[in-house]
gemmi code that builds the backbone of each chain (N, CA, C; Angstrom):
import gemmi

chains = {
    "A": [
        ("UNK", (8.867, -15.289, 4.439), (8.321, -14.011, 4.875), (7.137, -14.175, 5.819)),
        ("UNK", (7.045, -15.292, 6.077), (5.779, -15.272, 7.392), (6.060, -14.466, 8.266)),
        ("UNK", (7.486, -14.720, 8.924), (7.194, -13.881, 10.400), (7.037, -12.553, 9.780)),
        ("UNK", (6.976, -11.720, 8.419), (6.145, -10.542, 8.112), (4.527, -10.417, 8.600)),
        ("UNK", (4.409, -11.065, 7.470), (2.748, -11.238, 7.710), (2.363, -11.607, 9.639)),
        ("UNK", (3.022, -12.413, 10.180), (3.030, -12.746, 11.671), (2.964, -11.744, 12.359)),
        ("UNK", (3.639, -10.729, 12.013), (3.886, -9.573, 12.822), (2.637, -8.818, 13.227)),
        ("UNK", (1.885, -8.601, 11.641), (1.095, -7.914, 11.580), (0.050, -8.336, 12.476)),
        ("UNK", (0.058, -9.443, 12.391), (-1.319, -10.153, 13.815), (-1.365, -9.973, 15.010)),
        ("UNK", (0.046, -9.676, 14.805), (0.275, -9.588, 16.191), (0.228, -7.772, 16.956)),
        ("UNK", (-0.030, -7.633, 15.979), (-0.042, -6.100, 16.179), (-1.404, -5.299, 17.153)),
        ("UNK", (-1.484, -4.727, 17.958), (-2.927, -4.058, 18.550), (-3.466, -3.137, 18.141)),
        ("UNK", (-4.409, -2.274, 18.749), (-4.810, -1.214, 17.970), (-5.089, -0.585, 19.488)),
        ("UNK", (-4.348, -1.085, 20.749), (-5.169, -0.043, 21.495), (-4.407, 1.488, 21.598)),
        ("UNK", (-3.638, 1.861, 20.712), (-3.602, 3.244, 20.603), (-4.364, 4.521, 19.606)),
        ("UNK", (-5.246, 3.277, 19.122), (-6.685, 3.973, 18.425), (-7.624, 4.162, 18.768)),
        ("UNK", (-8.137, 5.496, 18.462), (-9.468, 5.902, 18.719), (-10.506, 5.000, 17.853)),
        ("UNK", (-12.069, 5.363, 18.309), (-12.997, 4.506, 17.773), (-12.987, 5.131, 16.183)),
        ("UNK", (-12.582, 6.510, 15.907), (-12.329, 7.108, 14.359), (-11.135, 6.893, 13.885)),
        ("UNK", (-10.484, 6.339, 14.335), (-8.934, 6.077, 13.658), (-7.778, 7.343, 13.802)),
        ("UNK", (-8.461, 8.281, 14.688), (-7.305, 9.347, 14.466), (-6.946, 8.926, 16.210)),
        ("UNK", (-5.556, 9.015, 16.321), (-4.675, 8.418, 17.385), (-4.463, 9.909, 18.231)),
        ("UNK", (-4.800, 9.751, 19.239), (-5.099, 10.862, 20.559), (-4.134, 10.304, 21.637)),
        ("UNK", (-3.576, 8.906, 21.727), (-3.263, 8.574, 23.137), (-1.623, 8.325, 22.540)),
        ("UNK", (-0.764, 7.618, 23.565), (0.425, 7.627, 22.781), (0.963, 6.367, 22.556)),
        ("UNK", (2.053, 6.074, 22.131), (2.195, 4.263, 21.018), (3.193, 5.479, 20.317)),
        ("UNK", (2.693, 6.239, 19.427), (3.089, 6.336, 18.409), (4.224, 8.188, 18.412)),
        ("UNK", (5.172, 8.129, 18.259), (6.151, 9.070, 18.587), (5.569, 10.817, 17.703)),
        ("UNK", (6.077, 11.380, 18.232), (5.514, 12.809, 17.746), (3.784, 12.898, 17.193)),
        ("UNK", (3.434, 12.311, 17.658), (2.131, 12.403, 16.548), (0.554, 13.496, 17.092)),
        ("UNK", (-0.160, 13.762, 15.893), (-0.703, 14.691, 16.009), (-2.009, 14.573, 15.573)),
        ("UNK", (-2.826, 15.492, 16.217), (-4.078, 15.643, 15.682), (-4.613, 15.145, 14.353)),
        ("UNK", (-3.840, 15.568, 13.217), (-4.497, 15.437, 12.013), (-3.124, 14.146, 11.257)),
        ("UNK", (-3.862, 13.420, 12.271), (-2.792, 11.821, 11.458), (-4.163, 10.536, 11.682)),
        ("UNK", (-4.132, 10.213, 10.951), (-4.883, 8.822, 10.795), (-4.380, 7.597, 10.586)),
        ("UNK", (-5.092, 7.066, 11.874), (-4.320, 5.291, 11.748), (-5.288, 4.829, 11.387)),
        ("UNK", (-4.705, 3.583, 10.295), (-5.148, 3.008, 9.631), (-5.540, 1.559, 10.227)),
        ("UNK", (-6.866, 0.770, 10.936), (-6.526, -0.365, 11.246), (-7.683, -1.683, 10.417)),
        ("UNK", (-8.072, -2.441, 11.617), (-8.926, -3.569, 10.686), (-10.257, -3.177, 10.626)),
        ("UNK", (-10.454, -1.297, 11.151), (-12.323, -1.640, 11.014), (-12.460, -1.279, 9.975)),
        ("UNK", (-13.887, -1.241, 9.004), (-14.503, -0.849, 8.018), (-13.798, 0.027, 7.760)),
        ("UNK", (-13.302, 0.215, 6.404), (-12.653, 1.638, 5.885), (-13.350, 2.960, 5.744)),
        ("UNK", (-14.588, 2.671, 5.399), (-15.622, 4.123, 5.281), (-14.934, 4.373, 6.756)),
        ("UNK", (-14.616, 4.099, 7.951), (-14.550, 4.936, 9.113), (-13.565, 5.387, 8.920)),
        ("UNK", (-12.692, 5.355, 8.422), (-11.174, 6.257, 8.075), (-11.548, 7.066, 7.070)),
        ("UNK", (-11.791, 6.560, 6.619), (-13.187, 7.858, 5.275), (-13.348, 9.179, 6.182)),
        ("UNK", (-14.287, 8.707, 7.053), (-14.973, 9.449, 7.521), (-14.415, 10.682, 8.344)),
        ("UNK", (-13.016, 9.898, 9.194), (-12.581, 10.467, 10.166), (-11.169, 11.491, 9.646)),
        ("UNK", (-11.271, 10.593, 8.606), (-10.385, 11.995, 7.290), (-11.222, 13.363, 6.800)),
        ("UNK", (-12.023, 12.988, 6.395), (-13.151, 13.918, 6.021), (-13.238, 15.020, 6.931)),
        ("UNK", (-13.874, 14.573, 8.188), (-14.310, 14.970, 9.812), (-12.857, 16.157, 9.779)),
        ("UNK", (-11.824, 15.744, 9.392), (-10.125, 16.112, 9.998), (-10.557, 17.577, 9.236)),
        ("UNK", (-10.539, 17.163, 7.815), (-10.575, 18.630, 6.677), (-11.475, 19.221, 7.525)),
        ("UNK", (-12.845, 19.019, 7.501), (-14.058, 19.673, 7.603), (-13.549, 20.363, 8.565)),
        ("UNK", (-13.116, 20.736, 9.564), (-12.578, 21.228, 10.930), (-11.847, 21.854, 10.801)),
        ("UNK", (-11.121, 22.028, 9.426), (-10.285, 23.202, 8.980), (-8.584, 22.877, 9.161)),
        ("UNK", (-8.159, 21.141, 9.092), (-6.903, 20.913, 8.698), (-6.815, 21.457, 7.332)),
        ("UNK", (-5.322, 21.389, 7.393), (-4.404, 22.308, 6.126), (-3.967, 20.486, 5.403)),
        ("UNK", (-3.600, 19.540, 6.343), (-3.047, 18.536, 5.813), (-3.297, 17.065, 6.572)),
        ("UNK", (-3.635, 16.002, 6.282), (-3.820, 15.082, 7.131), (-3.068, 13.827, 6.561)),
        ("UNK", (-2.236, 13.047, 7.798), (-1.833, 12.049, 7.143), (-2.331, 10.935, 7.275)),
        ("UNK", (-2.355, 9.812, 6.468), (-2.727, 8.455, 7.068), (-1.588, 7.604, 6.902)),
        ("UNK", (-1.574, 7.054, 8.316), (-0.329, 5.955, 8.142), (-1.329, 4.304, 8.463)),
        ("UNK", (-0.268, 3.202, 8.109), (-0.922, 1.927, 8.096), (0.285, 1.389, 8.011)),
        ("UNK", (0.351, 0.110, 8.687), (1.363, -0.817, 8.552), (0.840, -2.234, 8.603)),
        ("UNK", (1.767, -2.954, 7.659), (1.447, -4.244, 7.383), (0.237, -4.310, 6.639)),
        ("UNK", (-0.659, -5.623, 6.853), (-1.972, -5.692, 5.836), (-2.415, -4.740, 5.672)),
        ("UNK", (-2.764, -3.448, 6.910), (-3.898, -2.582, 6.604), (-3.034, -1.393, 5.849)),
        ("UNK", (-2.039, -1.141, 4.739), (-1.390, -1.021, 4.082), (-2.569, -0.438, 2.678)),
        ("UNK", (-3.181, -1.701, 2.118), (-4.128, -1.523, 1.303), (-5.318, -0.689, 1.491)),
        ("UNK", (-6.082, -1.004, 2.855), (-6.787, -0.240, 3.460), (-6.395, 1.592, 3.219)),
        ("UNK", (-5.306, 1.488, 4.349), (-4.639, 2.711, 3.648), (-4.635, 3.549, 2.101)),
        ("UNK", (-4.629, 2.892, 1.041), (-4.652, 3.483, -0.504), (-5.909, 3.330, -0.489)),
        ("UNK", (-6.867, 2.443, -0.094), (-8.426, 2.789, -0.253), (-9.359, 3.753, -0.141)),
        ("UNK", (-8.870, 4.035, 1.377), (-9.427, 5.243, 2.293), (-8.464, 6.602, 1.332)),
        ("UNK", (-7.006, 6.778, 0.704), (-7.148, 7.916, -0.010), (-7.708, 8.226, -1.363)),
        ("UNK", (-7.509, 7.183, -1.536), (-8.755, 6.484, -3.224), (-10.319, 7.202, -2.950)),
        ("UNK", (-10.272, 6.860, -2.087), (-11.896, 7.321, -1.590), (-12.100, 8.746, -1.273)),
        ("UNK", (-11.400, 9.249, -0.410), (-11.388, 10.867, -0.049), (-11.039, 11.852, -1.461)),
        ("UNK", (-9.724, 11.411, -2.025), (-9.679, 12.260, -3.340), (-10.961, 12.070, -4.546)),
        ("UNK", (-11.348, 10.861, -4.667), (-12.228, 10.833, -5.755), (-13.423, 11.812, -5.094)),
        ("UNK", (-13.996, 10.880, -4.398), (-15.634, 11.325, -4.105), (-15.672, 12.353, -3.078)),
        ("UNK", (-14.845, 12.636, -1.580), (-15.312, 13.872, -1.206), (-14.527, 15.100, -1.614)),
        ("UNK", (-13.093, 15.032, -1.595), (-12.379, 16.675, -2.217), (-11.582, 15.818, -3.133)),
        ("UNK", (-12.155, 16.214, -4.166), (-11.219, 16.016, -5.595), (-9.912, 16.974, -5.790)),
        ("UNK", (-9.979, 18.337, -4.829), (-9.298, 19.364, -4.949), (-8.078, 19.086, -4.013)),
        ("UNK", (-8.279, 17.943, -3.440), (-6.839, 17.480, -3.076), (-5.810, 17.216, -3.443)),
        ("UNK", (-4.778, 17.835, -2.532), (-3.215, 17.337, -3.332), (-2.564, 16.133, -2.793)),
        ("UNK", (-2.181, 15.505, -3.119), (-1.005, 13.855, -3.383), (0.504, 15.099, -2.264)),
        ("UNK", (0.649, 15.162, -1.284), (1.860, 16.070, -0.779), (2.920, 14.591, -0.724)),
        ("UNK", (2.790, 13.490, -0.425), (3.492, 12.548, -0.063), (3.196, 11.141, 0.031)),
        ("UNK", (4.223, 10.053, -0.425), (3.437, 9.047, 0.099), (4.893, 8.248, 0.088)),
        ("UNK", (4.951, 8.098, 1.178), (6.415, 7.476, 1.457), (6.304, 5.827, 2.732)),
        ("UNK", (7.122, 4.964, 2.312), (6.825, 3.582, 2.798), (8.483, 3.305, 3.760)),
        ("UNK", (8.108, 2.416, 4.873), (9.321, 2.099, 5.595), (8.979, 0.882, 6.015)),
        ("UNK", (10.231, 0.651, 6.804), (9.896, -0.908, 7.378), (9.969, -0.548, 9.200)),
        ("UNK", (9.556, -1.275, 10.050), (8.985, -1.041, 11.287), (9.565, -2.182, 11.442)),
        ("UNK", (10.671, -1.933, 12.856), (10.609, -3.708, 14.154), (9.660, -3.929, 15.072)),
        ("UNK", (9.094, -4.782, 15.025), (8.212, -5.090, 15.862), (8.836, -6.222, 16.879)),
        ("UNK", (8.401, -6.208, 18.655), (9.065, -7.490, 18.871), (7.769, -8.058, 19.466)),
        ("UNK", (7.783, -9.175, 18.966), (6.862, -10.193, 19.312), (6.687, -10.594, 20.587)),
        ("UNK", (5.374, -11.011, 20.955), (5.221, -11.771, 22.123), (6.382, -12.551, 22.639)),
        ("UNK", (6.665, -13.543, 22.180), (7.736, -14.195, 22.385), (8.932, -13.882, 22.178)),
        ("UNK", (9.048, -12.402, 22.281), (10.549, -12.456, 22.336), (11.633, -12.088, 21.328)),
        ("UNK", (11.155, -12.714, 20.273), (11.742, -12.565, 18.864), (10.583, -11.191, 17.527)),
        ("UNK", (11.897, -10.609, 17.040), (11.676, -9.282, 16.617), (11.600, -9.594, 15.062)),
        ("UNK", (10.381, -8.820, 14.387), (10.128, -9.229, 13.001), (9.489, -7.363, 12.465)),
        ("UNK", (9.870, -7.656, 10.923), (9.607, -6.248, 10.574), (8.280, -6.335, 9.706)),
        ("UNK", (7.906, -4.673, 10.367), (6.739, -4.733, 9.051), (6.705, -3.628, 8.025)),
        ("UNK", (6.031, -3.516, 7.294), (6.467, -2.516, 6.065), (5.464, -1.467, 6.554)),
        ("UNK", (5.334, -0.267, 6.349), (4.702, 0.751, 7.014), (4.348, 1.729, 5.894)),
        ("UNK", (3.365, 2.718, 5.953), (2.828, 3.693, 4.595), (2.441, 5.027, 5.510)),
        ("UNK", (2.794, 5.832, 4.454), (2.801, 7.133, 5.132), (2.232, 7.880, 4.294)),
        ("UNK", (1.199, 7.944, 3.892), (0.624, 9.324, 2.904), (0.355, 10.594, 3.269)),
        ("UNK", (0.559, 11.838, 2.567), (-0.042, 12.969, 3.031), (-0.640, 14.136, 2.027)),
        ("UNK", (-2.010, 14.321, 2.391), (-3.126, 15.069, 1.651), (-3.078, 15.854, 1.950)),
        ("UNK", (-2.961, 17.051, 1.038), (-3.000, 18.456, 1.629), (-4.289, 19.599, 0.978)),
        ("UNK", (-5.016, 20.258, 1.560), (-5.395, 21.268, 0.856), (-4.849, 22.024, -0.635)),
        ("UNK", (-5.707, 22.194, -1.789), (-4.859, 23.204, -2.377), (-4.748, 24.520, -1.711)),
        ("UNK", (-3.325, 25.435, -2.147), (-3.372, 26.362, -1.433), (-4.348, 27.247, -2.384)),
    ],
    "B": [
        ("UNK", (-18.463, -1.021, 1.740), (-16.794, -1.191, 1.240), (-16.690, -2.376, 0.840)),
        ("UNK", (-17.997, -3.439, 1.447), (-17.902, -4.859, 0.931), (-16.966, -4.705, -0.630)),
        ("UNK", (-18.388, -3.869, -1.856), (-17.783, -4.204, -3.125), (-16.215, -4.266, -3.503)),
        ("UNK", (-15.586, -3.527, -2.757), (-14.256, -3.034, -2.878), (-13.359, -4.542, -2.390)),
        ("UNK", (-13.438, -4.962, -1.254), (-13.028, -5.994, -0.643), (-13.187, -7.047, -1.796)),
        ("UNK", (-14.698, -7.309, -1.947), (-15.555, -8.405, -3.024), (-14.491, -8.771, -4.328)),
        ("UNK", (-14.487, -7.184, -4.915), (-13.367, -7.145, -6.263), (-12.067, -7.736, -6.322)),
        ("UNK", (-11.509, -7.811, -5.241), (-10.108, -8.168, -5.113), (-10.116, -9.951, -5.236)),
        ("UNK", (-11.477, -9.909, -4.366), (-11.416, -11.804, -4.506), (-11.800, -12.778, -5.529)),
        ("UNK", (-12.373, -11.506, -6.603), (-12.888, -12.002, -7.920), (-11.653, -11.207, -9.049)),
        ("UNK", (-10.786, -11.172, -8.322), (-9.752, -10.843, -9.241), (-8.585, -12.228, -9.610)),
        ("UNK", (-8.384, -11.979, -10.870), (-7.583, -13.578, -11.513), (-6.289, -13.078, -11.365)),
        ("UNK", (-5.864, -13.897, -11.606), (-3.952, -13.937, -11.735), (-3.517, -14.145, -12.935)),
        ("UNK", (-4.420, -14.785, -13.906), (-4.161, -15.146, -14.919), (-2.954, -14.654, -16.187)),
        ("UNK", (-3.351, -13.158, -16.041), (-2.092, -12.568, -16.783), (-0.907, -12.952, -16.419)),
        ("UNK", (-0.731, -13.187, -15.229), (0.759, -13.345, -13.941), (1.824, -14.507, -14.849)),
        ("UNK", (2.526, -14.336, -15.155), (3.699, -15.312, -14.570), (4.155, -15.558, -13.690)),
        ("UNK", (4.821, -17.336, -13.650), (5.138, -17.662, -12.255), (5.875, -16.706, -11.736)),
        ("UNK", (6.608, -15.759, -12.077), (7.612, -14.986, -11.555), (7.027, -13.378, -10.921)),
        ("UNK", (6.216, -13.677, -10.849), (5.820, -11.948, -10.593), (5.884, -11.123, -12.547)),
        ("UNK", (6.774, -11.749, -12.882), (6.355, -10.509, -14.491), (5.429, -10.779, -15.454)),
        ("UNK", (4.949, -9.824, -15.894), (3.890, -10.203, -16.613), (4.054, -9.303, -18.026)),
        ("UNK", (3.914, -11.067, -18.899), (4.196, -10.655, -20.113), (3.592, -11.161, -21.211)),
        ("UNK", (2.391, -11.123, -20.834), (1.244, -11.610, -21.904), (0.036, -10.238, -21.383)),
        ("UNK", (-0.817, -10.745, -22.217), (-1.740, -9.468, -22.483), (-2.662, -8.988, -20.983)),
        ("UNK", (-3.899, -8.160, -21.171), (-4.455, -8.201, -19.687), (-4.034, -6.758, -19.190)),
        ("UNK", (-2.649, -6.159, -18.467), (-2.316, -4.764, -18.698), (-2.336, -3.948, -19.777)),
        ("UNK", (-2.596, -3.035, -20.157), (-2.044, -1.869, -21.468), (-0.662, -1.316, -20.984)),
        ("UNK", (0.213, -1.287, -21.894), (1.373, -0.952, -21.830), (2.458, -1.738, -21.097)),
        ("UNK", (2.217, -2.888, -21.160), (3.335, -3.709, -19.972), (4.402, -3.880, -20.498)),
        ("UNK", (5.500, -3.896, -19.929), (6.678, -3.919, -20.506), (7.200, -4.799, -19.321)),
        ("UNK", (8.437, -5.674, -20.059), (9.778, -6.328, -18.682), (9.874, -6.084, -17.945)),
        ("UNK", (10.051, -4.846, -17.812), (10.700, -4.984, -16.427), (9.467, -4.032, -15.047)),
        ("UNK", (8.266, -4.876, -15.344), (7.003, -4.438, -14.445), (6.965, -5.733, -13.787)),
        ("UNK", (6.752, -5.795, -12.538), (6.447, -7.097, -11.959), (5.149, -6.782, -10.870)),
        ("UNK", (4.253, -7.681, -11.223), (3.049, -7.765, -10.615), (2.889, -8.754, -9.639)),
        ("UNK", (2.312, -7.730, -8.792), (2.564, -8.325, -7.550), (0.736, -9.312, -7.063)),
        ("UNK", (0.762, -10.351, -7.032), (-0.350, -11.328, -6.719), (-0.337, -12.031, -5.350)),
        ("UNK", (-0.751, -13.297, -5.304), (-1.310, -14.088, -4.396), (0.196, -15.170, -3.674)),
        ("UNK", (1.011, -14.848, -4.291), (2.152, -15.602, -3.745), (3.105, -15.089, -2.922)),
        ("UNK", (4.141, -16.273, -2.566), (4.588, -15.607, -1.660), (5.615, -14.581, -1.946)),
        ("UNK", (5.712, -13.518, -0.833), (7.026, -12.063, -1.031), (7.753, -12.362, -2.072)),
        ("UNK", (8.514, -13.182, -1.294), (9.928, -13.642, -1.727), (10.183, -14.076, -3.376)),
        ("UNK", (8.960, -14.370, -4.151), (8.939, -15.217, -5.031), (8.865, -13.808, -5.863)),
        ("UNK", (8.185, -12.625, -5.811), (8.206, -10.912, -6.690), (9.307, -10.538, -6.210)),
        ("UNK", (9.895, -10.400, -4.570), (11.636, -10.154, -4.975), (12.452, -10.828, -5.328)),
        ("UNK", (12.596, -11.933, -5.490), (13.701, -12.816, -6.802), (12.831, -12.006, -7.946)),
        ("UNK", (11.942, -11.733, -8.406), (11.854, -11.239, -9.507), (12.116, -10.104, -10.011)),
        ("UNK", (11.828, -9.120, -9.120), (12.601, -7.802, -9.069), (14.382, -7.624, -9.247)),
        ("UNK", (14.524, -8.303, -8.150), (15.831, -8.696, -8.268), (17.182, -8.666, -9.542)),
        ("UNK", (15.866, -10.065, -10.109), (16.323, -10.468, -11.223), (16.350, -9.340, -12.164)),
        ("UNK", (15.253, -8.796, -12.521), (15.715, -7.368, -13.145), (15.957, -6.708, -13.613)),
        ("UNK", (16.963, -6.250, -12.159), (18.066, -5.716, -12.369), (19.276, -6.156, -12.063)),
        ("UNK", (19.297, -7.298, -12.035), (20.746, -8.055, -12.132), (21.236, -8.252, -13.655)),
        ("UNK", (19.856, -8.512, -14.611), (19.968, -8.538, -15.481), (19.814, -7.036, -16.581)),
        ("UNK", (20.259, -6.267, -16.119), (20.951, -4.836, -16.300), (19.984, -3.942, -16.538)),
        ("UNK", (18.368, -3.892, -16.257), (17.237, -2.853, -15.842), (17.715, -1.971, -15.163)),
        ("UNK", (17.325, -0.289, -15.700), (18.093, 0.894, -14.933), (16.884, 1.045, -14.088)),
        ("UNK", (15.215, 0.710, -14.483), (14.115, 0.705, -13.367), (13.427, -0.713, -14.162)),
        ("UNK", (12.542, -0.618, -12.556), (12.023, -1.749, -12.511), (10.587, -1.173, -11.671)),
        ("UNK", (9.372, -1.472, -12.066), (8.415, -0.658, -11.736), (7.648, -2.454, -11.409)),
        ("UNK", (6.928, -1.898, -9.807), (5.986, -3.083, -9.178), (4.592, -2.037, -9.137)),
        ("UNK", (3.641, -3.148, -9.575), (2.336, -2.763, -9.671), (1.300, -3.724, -8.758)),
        ("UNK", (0.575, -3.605, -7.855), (-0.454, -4.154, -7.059), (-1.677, -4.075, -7.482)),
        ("UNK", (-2.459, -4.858, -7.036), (-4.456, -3.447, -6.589), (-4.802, -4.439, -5.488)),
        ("UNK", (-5.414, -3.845, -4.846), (-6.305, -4.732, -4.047), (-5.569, -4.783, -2.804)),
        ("UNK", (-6.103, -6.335, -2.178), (-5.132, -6.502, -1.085), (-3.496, -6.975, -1.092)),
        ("UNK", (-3.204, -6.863, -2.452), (-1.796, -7.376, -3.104), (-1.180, -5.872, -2.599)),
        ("UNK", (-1.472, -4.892, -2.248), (-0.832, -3.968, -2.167), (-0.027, -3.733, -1.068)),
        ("UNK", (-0.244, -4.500, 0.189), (0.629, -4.245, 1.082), (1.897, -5.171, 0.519)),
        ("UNK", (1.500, -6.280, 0.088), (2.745, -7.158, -0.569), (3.717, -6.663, -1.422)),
        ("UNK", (3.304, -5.422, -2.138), (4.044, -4.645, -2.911), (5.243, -4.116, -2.454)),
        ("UNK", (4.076, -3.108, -1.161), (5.483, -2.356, -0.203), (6.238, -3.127, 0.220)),
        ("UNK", (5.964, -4.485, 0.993), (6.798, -4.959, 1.297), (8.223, -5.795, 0.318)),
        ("UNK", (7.262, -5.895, -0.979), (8.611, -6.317, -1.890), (9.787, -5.238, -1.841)),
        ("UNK", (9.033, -3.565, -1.763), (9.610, -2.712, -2.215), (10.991, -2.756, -1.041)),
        ("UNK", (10.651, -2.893, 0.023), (11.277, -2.538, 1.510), (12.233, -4.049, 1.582)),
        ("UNK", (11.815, -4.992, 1.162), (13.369, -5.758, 1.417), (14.243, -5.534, -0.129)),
        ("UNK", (13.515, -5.376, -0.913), (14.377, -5.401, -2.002), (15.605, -3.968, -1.698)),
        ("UNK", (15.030, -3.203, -1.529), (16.066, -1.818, -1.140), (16.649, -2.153, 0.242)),
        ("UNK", (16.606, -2.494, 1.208), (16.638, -2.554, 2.752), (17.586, -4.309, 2.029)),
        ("UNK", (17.491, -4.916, 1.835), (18.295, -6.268, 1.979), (19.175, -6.315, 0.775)),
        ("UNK", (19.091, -5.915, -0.586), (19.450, -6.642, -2.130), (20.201, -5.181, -2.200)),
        ("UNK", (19.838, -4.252, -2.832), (20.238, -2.626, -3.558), (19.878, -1.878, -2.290)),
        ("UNK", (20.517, -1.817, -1.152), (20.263, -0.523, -0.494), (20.364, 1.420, -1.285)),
        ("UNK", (21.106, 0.898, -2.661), (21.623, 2.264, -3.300), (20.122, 2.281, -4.364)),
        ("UNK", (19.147, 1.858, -4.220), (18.248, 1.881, -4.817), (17.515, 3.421, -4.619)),
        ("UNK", (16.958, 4.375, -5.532), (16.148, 5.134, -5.550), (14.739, 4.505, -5.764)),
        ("UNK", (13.924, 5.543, -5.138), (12.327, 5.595, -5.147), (12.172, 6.446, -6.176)),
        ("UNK", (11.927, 6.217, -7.260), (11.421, 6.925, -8.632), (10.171, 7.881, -8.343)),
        ("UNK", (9.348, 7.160, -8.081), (7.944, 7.513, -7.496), (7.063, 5.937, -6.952)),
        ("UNK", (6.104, 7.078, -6.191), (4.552, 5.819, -5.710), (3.370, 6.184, -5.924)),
        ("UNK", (2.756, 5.339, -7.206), (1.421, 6.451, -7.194), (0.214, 5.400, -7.111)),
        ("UNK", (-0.567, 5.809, -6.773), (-1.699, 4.964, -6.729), (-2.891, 5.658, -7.301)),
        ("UNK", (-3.526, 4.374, -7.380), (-4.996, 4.426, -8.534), (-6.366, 4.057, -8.224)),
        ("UNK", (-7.476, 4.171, -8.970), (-8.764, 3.078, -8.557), (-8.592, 3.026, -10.280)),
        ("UNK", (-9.230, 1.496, -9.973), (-9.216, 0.835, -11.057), (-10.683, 0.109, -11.418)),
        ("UNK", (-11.332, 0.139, -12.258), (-12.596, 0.178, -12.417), (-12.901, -1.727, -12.983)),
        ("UNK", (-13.340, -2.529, -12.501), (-13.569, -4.106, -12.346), (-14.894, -4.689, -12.807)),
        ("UNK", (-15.085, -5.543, -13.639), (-16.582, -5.884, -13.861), (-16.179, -7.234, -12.900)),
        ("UNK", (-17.561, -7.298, -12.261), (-17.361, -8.398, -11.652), (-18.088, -9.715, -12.470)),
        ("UNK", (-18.200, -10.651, -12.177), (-18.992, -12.025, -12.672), (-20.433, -11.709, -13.175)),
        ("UNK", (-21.070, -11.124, -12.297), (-22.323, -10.917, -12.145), (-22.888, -9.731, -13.177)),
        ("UNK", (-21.767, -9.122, -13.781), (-21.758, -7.635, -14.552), (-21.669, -6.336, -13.894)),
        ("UNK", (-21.661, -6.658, -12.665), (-21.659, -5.041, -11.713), (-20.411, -4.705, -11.709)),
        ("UNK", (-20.174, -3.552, -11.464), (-18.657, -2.667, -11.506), (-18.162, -2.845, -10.096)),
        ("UNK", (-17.255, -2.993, -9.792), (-16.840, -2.151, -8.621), (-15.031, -1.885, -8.487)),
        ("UNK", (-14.585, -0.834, -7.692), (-12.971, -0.483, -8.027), (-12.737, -1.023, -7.277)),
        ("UNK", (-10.906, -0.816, -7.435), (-10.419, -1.345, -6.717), (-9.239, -0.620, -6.628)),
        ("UNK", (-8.269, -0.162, -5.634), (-7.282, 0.402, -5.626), (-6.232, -0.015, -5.879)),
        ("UNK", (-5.331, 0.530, -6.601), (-3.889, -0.088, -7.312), (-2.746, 0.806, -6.671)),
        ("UNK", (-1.312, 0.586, -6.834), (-0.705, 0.924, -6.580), (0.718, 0.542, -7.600)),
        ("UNK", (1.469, 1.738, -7.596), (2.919, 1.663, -8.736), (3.815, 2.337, -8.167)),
        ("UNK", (4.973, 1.513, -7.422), (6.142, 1.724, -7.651), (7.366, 1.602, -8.435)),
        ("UNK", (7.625, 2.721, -8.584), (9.234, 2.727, -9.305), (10.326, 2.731, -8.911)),
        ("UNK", (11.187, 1.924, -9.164), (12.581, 2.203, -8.419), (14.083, 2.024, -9.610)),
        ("UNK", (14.554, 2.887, -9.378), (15.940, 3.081, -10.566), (17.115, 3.069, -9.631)),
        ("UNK", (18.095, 2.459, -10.540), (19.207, 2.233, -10.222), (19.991, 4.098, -10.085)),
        ("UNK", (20.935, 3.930, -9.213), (21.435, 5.319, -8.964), (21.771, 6.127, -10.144)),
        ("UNK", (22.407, 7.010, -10.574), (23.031, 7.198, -11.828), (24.403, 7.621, -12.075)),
    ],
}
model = gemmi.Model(1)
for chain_id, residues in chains.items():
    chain = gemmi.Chain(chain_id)
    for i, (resn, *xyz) in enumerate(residues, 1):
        res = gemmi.Residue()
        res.name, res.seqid = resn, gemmi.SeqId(i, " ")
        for name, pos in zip(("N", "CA", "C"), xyz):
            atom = gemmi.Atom()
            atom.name, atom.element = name, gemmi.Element(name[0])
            atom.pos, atom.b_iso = gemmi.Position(*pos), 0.0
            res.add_atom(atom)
        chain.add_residue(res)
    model.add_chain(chain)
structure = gemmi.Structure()
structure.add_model(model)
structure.setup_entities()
């Protein structure tokens, strides 16, 4: 399973903002209130989740693939406990992603999809 | 977020069997067919998963925390995607899990539980 883990290194982040919420494109349909998950400090996905509600989202997702996977359950670990406890669990669904490598050759990575919603 | 990171690396394996299952003390409530997912490689928790339910488990539930958690999904995603494509997602829930470290200080750590059952 290396070329898993391989993949993930190989992976960029320049379709992230400096808050983790993705504005530019990389990533298919995506929207305002989605959060990518990458290698900086997690309080900033904290934060930029938080930032999402405070502004008056109904629902925000965070996705992560490969290592930052964990990251991912941290940052919702963190938002449900300590800032809105009154959050709902709407989803949390996992896939696998092809990635093709620098060189040529194509390796998969496992991918996380959570989604927090307001209570109504 | 250090502490959070910190916890995972002062976390033992010890309960673990070589196989991913764990069947000595350390969890509350562990049963067979839970396989814990640690510091080794993929492949070595899906032969264990695997196993199973080859050996006639209707579910088989994988448990992570930490940075073991992307390793989870990914057990989860070849085991369904390569072995049981007819595999159901039972559920995915995740946790913080509360850690004394060496020193006596607390700090969590995020867990994660998947379930997966055979069709019916």
């Amino acid at each position: 399973m290396c070329a898993m883990r391989q993949a993930d290194d190989n992976m960029t982040n320049d379709t992230m903002h400096e808050d983790g919420t993705g504005k530019s494109a990389g990533y298919p349909g995506k929207a305002d209130n989605v959060v990518y998950i990458g290698k900086k400090p997690t309080m900033n996905y904290v934060l930029a989740v938080v930032t999402q509600f405070n502004s008056g989202m109904q629902e925000v997702t965070i996705k992560a693939r490969g290592n930052s996977i964990s990251r991912a359950v941290d940052v919702k670990e963190i938002v449900t406990n300590r800032f809105f406890p009154d959050l709902k669990e709407k989803s949390i669904r996992t896939s696998s992603e092809e990635l093709i490598n620098e060189d040529g050759t194509k390796s998969k990575v496992s991918a996380i999809q959570i989604t927090l919603a307001r209570p109504n």
